[in-house]
N, C-alpha and C positions, 0 to 999 in steps of 0.2 A: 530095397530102399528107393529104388528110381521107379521100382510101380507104382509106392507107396506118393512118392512125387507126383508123377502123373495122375494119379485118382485126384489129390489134391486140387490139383490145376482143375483137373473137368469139373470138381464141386464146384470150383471160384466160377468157372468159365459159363457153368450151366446158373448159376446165379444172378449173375454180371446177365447172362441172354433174358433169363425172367424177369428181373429188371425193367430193362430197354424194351422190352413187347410189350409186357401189363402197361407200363407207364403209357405209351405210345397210344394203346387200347381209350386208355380214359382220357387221355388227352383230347384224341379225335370225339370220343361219344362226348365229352363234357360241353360242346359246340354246340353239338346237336340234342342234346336230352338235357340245355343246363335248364329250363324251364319245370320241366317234369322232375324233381329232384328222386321221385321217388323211382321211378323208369333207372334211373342213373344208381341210383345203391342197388339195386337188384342186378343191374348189369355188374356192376364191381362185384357182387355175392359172387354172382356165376362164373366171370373171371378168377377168382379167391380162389377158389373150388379146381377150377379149370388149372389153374399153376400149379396147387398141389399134386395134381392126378398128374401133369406130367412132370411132375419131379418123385415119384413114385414108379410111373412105368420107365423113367430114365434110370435110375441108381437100379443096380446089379446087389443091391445087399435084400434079403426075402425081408428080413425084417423091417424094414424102411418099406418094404412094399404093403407090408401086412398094417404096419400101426399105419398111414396113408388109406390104406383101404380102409380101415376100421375108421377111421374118422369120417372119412368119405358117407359110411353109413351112418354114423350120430350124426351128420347136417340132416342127413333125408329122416332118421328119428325125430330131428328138429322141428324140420315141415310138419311132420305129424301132428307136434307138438302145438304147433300155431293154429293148423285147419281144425284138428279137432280136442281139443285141451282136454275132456270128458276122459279121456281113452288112458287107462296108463303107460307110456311110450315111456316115460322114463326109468319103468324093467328092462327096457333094452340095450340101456346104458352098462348094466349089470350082465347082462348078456352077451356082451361085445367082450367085457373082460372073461367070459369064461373062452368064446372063442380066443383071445388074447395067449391065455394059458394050454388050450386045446393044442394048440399051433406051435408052440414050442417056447411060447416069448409070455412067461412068466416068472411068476415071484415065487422061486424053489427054496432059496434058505433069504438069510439075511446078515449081512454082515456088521461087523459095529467096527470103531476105530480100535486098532490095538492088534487086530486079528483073528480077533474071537468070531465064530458063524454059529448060526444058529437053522438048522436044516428043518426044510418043511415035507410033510409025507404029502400025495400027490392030492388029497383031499382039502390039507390044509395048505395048498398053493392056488389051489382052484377058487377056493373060498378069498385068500388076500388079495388075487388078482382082481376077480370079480370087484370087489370092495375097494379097491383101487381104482381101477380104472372107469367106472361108476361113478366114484364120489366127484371128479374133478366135471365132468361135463356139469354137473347137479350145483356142483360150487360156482362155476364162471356166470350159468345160468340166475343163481341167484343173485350175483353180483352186479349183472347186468341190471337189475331194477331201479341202481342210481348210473342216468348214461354218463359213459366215460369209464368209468370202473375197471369194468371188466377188460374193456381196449388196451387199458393204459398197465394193469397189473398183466397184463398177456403178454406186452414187450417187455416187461421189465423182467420175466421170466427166461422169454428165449434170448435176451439178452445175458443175462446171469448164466445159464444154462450153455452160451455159447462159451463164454470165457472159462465157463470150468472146463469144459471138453476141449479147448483149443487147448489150456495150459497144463491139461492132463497126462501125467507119463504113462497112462496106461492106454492100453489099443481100444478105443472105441468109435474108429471111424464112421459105423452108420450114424450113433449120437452125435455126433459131430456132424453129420452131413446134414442129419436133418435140424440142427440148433442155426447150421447156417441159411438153411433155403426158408426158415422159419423168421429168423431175422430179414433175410432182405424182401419176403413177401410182406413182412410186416409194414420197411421199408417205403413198398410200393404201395401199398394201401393204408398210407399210414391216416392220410381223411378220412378213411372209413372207420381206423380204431382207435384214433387220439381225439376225435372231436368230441367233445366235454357236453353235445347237449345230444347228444348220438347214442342209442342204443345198438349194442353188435346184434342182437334178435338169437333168436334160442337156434335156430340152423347153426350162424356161426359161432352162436355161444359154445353150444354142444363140438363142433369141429375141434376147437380150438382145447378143449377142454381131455375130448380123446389124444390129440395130438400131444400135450403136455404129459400125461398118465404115460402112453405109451412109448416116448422117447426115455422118462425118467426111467423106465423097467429095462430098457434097454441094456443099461449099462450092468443090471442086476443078472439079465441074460448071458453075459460076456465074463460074468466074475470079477466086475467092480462091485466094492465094499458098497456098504450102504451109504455110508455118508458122502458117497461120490453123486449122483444126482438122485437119489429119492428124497432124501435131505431137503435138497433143495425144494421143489414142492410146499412142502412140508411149511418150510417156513417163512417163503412167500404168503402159502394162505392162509397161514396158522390162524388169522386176525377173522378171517372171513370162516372158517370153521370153528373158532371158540363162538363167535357170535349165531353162527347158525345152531349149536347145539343148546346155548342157550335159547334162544328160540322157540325150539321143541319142545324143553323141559318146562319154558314158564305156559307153552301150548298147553302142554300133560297136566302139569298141576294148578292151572291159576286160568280163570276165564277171562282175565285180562291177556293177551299176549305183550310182548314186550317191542315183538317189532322188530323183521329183519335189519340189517347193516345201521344199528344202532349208535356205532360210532360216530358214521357221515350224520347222523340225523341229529345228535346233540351235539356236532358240530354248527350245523346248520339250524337247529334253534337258537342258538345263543349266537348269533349273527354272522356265522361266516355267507361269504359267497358259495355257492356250487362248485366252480369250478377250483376253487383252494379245498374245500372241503374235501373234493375228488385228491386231488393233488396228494392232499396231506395224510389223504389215509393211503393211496398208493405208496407212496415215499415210505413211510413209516415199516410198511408191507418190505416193500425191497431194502430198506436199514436190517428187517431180520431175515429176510434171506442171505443177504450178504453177509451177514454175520454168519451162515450156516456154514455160505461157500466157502468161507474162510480155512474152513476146516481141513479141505483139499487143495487149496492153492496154498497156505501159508504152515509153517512150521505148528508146534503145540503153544509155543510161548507168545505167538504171534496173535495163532488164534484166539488163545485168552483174551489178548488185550482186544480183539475186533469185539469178541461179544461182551466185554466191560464195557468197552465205550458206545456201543448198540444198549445196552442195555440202560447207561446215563441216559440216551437219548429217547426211549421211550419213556422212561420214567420222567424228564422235564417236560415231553411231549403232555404223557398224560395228565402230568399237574398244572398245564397250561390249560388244561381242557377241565379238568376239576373246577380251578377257581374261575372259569367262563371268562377270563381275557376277552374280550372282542374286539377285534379289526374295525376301521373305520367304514360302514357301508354302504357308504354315498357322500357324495361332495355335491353340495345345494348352493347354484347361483342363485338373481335375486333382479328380474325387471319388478321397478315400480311396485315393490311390494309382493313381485308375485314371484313364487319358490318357483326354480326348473334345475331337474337332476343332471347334474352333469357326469352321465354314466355314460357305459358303452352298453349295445345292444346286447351284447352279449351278459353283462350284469344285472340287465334288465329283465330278461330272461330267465335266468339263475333266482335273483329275487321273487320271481312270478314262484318258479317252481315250488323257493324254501316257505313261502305265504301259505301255499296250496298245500303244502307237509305240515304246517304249523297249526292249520284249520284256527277256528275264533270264528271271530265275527267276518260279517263282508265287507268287499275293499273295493276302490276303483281307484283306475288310471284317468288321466288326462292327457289327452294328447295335443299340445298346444303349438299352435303357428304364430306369423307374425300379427295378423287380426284378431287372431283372441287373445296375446298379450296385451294387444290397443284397447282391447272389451275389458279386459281382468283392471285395465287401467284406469277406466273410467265409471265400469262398474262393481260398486263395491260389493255386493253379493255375490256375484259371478269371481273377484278375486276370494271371497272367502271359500265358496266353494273348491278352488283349483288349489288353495294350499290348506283343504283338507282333504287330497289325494294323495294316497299312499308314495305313489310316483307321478312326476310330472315330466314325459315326454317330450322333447326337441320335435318337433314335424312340422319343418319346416326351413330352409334354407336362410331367410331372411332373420328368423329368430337367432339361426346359430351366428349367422353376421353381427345382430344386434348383439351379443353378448361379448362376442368376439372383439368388436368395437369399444368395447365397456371396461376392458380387461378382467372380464372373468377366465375361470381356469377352461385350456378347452372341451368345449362341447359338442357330441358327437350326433348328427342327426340322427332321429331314427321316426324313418314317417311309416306311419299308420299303416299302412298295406301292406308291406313287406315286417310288421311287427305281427300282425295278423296272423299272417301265414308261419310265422315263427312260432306264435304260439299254438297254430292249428298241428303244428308239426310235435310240438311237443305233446299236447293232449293227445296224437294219436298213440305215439309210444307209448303216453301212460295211462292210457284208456279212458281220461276223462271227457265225457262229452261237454260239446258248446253251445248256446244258444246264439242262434241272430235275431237281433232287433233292430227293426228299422229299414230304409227307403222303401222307395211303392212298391205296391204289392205284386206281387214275382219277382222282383229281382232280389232279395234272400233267398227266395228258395234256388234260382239262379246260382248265386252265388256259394251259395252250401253245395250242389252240384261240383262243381268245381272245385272247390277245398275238397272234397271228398275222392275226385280223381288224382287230386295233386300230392292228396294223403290218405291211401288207402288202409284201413280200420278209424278215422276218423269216425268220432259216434257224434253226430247231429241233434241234440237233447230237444229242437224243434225252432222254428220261424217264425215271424211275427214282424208285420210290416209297422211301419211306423205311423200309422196314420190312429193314434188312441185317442179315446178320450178318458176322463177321469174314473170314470161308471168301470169300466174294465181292466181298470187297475189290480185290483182283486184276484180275478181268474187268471189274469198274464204271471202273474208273483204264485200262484200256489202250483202255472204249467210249470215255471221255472222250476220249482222244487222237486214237483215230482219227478222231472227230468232226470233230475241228477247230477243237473249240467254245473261246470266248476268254472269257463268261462262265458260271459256273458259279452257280446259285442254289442254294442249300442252304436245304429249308425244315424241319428235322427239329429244330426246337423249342431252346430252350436249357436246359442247355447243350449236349445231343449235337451242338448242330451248327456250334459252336464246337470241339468239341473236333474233330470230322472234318476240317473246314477246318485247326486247327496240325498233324493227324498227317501229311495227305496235300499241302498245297499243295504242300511240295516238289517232287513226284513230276509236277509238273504244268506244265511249262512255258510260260512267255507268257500264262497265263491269272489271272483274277482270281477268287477265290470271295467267296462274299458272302450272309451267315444273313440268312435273309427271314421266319424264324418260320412264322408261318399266312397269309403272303401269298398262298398258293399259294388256301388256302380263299377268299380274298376277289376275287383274279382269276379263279379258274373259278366265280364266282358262288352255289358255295354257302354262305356268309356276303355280309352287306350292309354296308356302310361306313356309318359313322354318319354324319349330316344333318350339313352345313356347319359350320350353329350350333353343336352338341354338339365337332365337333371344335376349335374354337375359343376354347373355353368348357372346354377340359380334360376331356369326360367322356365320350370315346367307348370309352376301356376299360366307360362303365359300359353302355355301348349292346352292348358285345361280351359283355358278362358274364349282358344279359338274351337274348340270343340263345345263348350255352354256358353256362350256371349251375356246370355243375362247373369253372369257372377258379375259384371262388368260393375255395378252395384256395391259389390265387397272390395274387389282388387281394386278401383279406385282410392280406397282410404289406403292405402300402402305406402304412399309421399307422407301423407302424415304421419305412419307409423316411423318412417325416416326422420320426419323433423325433429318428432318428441325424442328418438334416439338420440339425436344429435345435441338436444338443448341438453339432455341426461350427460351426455358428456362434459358441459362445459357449468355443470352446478346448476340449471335452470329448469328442470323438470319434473316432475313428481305425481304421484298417482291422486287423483280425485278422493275425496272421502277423508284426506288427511287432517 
C-alpha cells in the first residue's frame, strides 16, 4: 500500500516537474522567436516530443516505455509523411501495432460487461492490434484538416481516459500514469492544441494518435474488461470513423466523393463560425464518450440513464443541424451609410476559411480606416463599392474611436498586416496558394520572401507590381487562375484598389481579394511598424507619416474626419449622395 503511495506521488511529482520546465521553455523562447511564429511551433514540437521521451525513460513500468517509444516513432513516420507524401508511410502505422502485439502489449481476447471474454489465437491478436493501433494515428490525421479538431478531441480523450483510470477499482497504474503525464503535457502546450485556426500537423497528429491506441490496450493487457478504456476510444471517434467510412464508400461507388468531416462542413455551410463548428462537433464527440465511460464509473441503471440522455442530446443536436438553424454571423455597424463588421479577428478569419469551403463565386474584403470612411462619405461609388464587400475590416484606430463614439457595439481593430499574415498562415496549413498585387516593382516579390520564411509551405500562386494598365488586365486574371491561388492581396492604395477588386472579383472564381494598402511595404521590410505603445495609443499613422512625410497630404484630412464624427453625433451629419 505505501509503495503503491509513493509511485503515486512520483507520477504527481514527475508531472508537476514537466509542467514548470516545458512552461518556462516557451515562456523564455516566446520573447525571443514571438516574430517567427513558425520557428516557435516547431520549438514547442520538439519540446512535446522531448517531455514524452522523458516521461517514458522515467516510469519503471516496459509498457509505458514501449507505447512512448512507439509513438515517438509515428511522429518520425509523420515527418515522412510531410517531406515526402508520395511514399506510403502510413503502412507504418500498421506496423508499429504488430510490434505493439510482438512485444507483449496486445489485444489477446476481449472482454464485454457481464463477464463474458472472448479469446483471440495469436494470429488473430496480431491482426486486432495492428488494426488498432493503425486506425487512431490515420483518424487524428484526418481530423486534423479542420484546425482545432484534432487538439481539442485529443484532450478531451486524455481527459476521459484519466477519470476512468483514476476512479478505476482495478490495478492499472501504467494507464494511469500515462492518462496523467498526457493531461498535463497537454496542460502545457495547450496553445499548441486548443488554438482553433491551428493545425497539430501529421508528426503530432500521428504521436498523439499511437499514444491514445496504445494506452487504451493497455488496460486489455492487465485483464481489464473491454468496456474499461477501449470503449472509450471507441466513442470518442465513433463520429470521425462513421464519417470517414462513408467517405470511402461514396469514393468506391460514386465519382462524386462526399467529403471528409462532413459534419463540420454542413455546419459551416449553413452559417456557423469555425470555431463553434470545431466546438460542437468536439463536444458532441466527448457527450458519447462520456456516455461510454459511464459504463465503468457508474452502476447499470446509472449507465442507462447517461446514454438516454446522450442520446436526447444527439438527436436535438442533430435536428438542429437538419433544419439549418443559423447563428447570428456578424453584427454590421454603420458610418454615414457605410457597413463595418463588427467581428473579432478571429471570426474574420473563420469566415475567410468557411467562404473558401463554400467555393461560388469571388469575394473581396475591404479594409477600411478613418480616411476611407471620409472617401466612402463623400464618395458615392466608392461607398457602393465597400458595402458590396463580403467583409468590411476596422484598420484603423481612429475608425474604431469613431464608432466607439457613435455608440455602436464594440469594435475590434484589425489592421491589414497582421490580417495578412493570418491569412498567409492559414493558406499555408491548407495548402492554398496566394497571389500579390501591387506596390513597385520588387517589393511583392520582397514581400512574398518573407511570408514565406514566416510561413514555411506557404505556396506563392505569383507577383505583380501594381503599376497596370487596362491592356493587361486580361493576362493578369487568366495568371491568377492558372495559379490556383484562393487569396488574392491587392496592395495598390485606395481607392484604386477597391475599385480593381468590384471590377474583377467576378471573373475570379473560389477566391477572395482583399486591399492591404502598403502592407506590402511593411512586410518586405522597407517600412517599420510602429512600437507596441504608439500602436495602442492610436498614433502609428504618426509613426508612418515620419518615416513617408509626403502622406502629410492624406493625414491632414483626419480634423475633418473628427468633425464630421462629431456633427454625426449631435444629428448633423450625413453622407453625400443622399
Amino acid at each position: 500500500m505505501a509503495a503503491g503511495v509513493h509511485e503515486l506521488q512520483g507520477m504527481v511529482f514527475l508531472s508537476l516537474s514537466i509542467f514548470v520546465f516545458f512552461f518556462a521553455i516557451q515562456r523564455i523562447s516566446k520573447v525571443t522567436l514571438e516574430r517567427d511564429q513558425y520557428q516557435y511551433q516547431y520549438l514547442k514540437d520538439i519540446c512535446l516530443l522531448a517531455a514524452w521521451g522523458i516521461c517514458g525513460v522515467w516510469s519503471p513500468d516496459p509498457s509505458v516505455r514501449l507505447v512512448v517509444a512507439m509513438g515517438l516513432l509515428s511522429a518520425i513516420l509523420g515527418v515522412g509523411q510531410r517531406v515526402n507524401p508520395k511514399m506510403p508511410w502510413s503502412l507504418g502505422f500498421f506496423g508499429i501495432g504488430l510490434v505493439f502485439a510482438s512485444l507483449g502489449l496486445g489485444i489477446s481476447f476481449v472482454g464485454f460487461p457481464g463477464g463474458s471474454y472472448l479469446f483471440l489465437n495469436r494470429y488473430s491478436s496480431l491482426l486486432a492490434t495492428a488494426l488498432w493501433v493503425g486506425l487512431f494515428p490515420l483518424l487524428l490525421q484526418e481530423m486534423d484538416q479542420v484546425p482545432g479538431l484534432a487538439g481539442f478531441l485529443s484532450a478531451v480523450s486524455w481527459i476521459v481516459m484519466l477519470i476512468v483510470t483514476g476512479l478505476s477499482k482495478q490495478h492499472i497504474q501504467g494507464a494511469f500514469y500515462m492518462t496523467l503525464v498526457g493531461v498535463s503535457i497537454l496542460a502545457v502546450f495547450w496553445s499548441r492544441h486548443g488554438h482553433s485556426y491551428q493545425r497539430l500537423g501529421e508528426p503530432v497528429a500521428a504521436l498523439w494518435g499511437t499514444l491514445i491506441a496504445g494506452t487504451s490496450i493497455m488496460g486489455v493487457s492487465k485483464g481489464v474488461t473491454f468496456s474499461t478504456l477501449m470503449l472509450i476510444p471507441l466513442g470518442l471517434f465513433a463520429i470521425p470513423m462513421v464519417e470517414a467510412s462513408v467517405n470511402i464508400v461514396s469514393r468506391t461507388f460514386s465519382s462524386r466523393s462526399q467529403g471528409s468531416l462532413f459534419l463540420y462542413r454542413r455546419l459551416v455551410s449553413r452559417g456557423m463560425d469555425h470555431t463553434p463548428a470545431v466546438r460542437s462537433v468536439g463536444s458532441l464527440c466527448a457527450v458519447m464518450g462520456a456516455a461510454v465511460a459511464s459504463f465503468q464509473l457508474r452502476d447499470e441503471s446509472m449507465a442507462l440513464a447517461a446514454l438516454l440522455s446522450s442520446t436526447i442530446l444527439l438527436g436535438g443536436f442533430l435536428f438542429v443541424v437538419s433544419t439549418g438553424i443559423k447563428r447570428s454571423t456578424s453584427n454590421r455597424s454603420s458610418l454615414w451609410g457605410t457597413p463595418i463588421d463588427s467581428i473579432s479577428a478571429d471570426y474574420a478569419l473563420g469566415r475567410t476559411r468557411s467562404l473558401i469551403l463554400q467555393g461560388g463565386p469571388g469575394r473581396y474584403f475591404v479594409t477600411l480606416d478613418a480616411l476611407s470612411a471620409l472617401r466612402a462619405r463623400e464618395d458615392r461609388h466608392f461607398r457602393e463599392i465597400v458595402t458590396g464587400a463580403d467583409l468590411v475590416l476596422p484598420d484603423g484606430k481612429g475608425l474604431t474611436w469613431a464608432l466607439g463614439f457613435l455608440g455602436a457595439p464594440s469594435v475590434q481593430r484589425i489592421p491589414g498586416v497582421e490580417f495578412v499574415e493570418r491569412m498567409c498562415r492559414l493558406a499555408s496549413m491548407e495548402g492554398w496558394p496566394v497571389f500579390l498585387l501591387g506596390g513597385v516593382p520588387g517589393v511583392g516579390e520582397k514581400a512574398a520572401e518573407n511570408l514565406k520564411k514566416l510561413y514555411p509551405g506557404l505556396l506563392v500562386g505569383g507577383v505583380r507590381h501594381g503599376y497596370l494598365d487596362a491592356s493587361e488586365a486580361g493576362s493578369l486574371l487568366e495568371e491568377i487562375r492558372d495559379s490556383g491561388s484562393r487569396f488574392i492581396f491587392v496592395g495598390m492604395g485606395v481607392p484604386n484598389q477597391e475599385a480593381w477588386m468590384f471590377e474583377y472579383h467576378r471573373l475570379l472564381p473560389g477566391t477572395i481579394s482583399i486591399g492591404v494598402g502598403g502592407s506590402f511595404d511593411v512586410i518586405s521590410g522597407n517600412l517599420k511598424r510602429a512600437p507596441l505603445f504608439l500602436q495602442k495609443a492610436g498614433l502609428e499613422w504618426l509613426f508612418r507619416l515620419i518615416q513617408e512625410p509626403w502622406r502629410w497630404s492624406r493625414v491632414r484630412r483626419l480634423p475633418l474626419f473628427v468633425y464630421h464624427v462629431i456633427l454625426t453625433k449631435f444629428g448633423f451629419s450625413h453622407q453625400k449622395g443622399e
